[in-house]
VMD Tcl script that draws the C-alpha trace (Angstrom):
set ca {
  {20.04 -1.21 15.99}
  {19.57 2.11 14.14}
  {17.47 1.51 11.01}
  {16.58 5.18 9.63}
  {16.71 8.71 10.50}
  {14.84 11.60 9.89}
  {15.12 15.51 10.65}
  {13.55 14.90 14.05}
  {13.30 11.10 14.69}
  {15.26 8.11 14.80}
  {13.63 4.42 14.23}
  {15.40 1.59 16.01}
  {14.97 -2.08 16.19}
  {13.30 -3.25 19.24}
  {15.10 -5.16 21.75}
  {13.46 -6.41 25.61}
  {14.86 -3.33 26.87}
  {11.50 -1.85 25.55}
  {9.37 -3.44 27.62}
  {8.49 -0.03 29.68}
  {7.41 1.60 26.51}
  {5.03 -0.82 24.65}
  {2.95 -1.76 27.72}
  {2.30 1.97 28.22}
  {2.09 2.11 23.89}
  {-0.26 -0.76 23.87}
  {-2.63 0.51 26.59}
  {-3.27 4.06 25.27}
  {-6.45 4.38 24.01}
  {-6.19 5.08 20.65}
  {-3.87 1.59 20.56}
  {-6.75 -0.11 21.98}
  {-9.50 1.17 19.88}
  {-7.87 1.25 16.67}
  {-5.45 -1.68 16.82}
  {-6.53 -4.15 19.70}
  {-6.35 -5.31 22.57}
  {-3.46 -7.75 22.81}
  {-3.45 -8.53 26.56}
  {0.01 -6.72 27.58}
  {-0.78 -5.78 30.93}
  {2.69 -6.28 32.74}
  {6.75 -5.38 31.77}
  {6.29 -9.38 31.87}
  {3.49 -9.42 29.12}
  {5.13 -6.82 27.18}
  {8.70 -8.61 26.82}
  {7.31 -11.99 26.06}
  {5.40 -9.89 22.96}
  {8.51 -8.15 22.18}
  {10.44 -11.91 22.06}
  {7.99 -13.78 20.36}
  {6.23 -11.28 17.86}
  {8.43 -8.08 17.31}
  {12.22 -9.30 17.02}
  {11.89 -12.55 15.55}
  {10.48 -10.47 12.57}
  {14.05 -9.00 11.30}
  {15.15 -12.73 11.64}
  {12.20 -13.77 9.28}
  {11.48 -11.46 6.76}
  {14.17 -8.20 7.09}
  {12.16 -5.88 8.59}
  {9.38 -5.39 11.30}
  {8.17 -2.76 13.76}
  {10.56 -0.09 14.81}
  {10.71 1.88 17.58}
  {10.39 5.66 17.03}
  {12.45 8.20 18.98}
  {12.70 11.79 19.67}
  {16.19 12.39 17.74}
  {17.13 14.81 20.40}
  {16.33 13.17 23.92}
  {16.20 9.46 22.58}
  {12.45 9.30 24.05}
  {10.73 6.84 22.44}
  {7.28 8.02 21.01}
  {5.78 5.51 19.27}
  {5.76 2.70 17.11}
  {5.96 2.82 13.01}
  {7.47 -0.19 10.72}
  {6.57 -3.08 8.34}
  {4.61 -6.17 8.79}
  {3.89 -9.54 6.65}
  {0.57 -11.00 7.67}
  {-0.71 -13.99 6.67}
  {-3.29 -12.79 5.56}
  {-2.57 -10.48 3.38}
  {-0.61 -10.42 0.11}
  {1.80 -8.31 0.64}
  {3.36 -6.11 3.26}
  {1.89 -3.59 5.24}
  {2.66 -0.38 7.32}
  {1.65 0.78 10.21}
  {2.17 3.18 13.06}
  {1.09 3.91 16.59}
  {2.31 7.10 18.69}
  {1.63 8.34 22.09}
  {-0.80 10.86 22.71}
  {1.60 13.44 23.91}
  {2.97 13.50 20.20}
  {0.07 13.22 18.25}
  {-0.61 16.47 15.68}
  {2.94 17.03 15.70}
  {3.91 15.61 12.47}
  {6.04 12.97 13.73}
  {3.71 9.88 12.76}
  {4.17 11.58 8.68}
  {7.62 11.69 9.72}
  {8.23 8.58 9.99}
  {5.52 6.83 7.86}
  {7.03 8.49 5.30}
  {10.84 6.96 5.93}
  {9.42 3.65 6.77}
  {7.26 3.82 3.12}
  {10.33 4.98 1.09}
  {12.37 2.20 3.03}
  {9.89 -0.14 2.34}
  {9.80 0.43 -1.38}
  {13.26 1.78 -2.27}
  {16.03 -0.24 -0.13}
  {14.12 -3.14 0.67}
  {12.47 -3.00 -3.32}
  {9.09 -4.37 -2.44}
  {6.60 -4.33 -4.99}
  {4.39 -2.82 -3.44}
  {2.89 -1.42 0.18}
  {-0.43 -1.90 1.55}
  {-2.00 -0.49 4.92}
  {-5.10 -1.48 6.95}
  {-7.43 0.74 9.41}
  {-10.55 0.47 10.91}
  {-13.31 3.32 8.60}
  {-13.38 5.17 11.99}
  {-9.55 5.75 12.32}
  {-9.66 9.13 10.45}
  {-6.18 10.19 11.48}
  {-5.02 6.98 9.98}
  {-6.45 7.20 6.84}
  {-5.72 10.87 6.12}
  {-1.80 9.80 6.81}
  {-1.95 6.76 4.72}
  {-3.39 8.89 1.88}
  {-0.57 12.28 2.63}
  {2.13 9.38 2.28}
  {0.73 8.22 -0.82}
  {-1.37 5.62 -0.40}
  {-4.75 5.17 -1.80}
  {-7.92 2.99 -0.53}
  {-8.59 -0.03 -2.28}
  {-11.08 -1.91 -1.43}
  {-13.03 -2.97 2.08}
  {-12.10 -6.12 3.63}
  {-12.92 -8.25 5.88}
  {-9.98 -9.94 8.63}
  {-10.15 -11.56 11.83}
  {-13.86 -10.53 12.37}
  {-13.53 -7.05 11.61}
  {-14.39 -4.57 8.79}
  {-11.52 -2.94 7.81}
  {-10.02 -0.47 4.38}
  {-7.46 -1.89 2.61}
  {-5.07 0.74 1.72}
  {-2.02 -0.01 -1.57}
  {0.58 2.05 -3.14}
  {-0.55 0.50 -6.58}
  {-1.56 1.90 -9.15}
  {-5.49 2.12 -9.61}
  {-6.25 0.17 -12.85}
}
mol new
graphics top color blue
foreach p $ca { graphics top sphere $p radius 0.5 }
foreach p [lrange $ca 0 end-1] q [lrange $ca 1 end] { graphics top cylinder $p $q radius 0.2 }
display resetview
């Protein structure tokens, strides 16, 4: 299901019919030093994760991971959308795109549609964001879409910036 639409991209809902896509999204490099790891090393692996962790988030909270197309060809390119984690107290954004269309300006894109979604038509209070300090490209797009670094934090055994679109003060 279409969700939004910018100039250049289209964000969808994910269905199993991604499969292809996020085991060759979740194997890139960049996915696994910046995000993890998570095991998806089959079309097998990749549409139990879709079932079990992707989809059943519209169900639960309204919103989740989309996937992010090439308006024009339909290709999908990468990953950007919402997430509610435990352990954190609010929602978060986040993004992952293929290496072919990195520098291109499609991750501000749709970072920035996702954020405005977030915020305006779904009316949460607030948007937070987490990257590893080494994840330059991250931060420098969390900051150009308006969020600012709040604190470090520790999660799951890692060191990580915590990233809001509160207010400092």
């Amino acid at each position: 299901m279409l969700i939004l639409e910018t100039e250049r991209l289209t964000l969808h809902e994910f269905s199993t019919g991604n499969a292809a896509f996020l085991l060759e999204l979740m194997n890139t490099p960049g996915w696994l030093q910046f995000i993890g790891d998570r095991n998806i090393r089959s079309l097998a692996d990749a549409r139990h994760y879709l079932e079990t962790v992707l989809i059943p988030s519209y169900e639960q909270h309204g919103f989740g991971f989309y996937s992010t197309r090439l308006k024009s060809t339909g290709t999908p390119i990468g990953i950007c959308g919402l997430v509610k984690r435990a352990m954190l107290s609010e929602t978060d954004i986040g993004f992952a795109f293929l290496p072919a269309y990195m520098g291109q300006g499609y991750a501000f894109e749709a970072a920035t549609a996702v954020a405005h979604f977030a915020l305006n038509s779904l009316r949460l209070p607030l948007l937070l964001a987490i990257t590893e300090p080494e994840n330059e490209r991250s931060i420098r797009l969390l900051e150009k879409i308006g969020l600012h670094f709040e604190q470090s934090i520790h999660l799951a055994d890692e060191d990580l910036l915590l990233f809001t679109t509160a207010k400092p003060g």
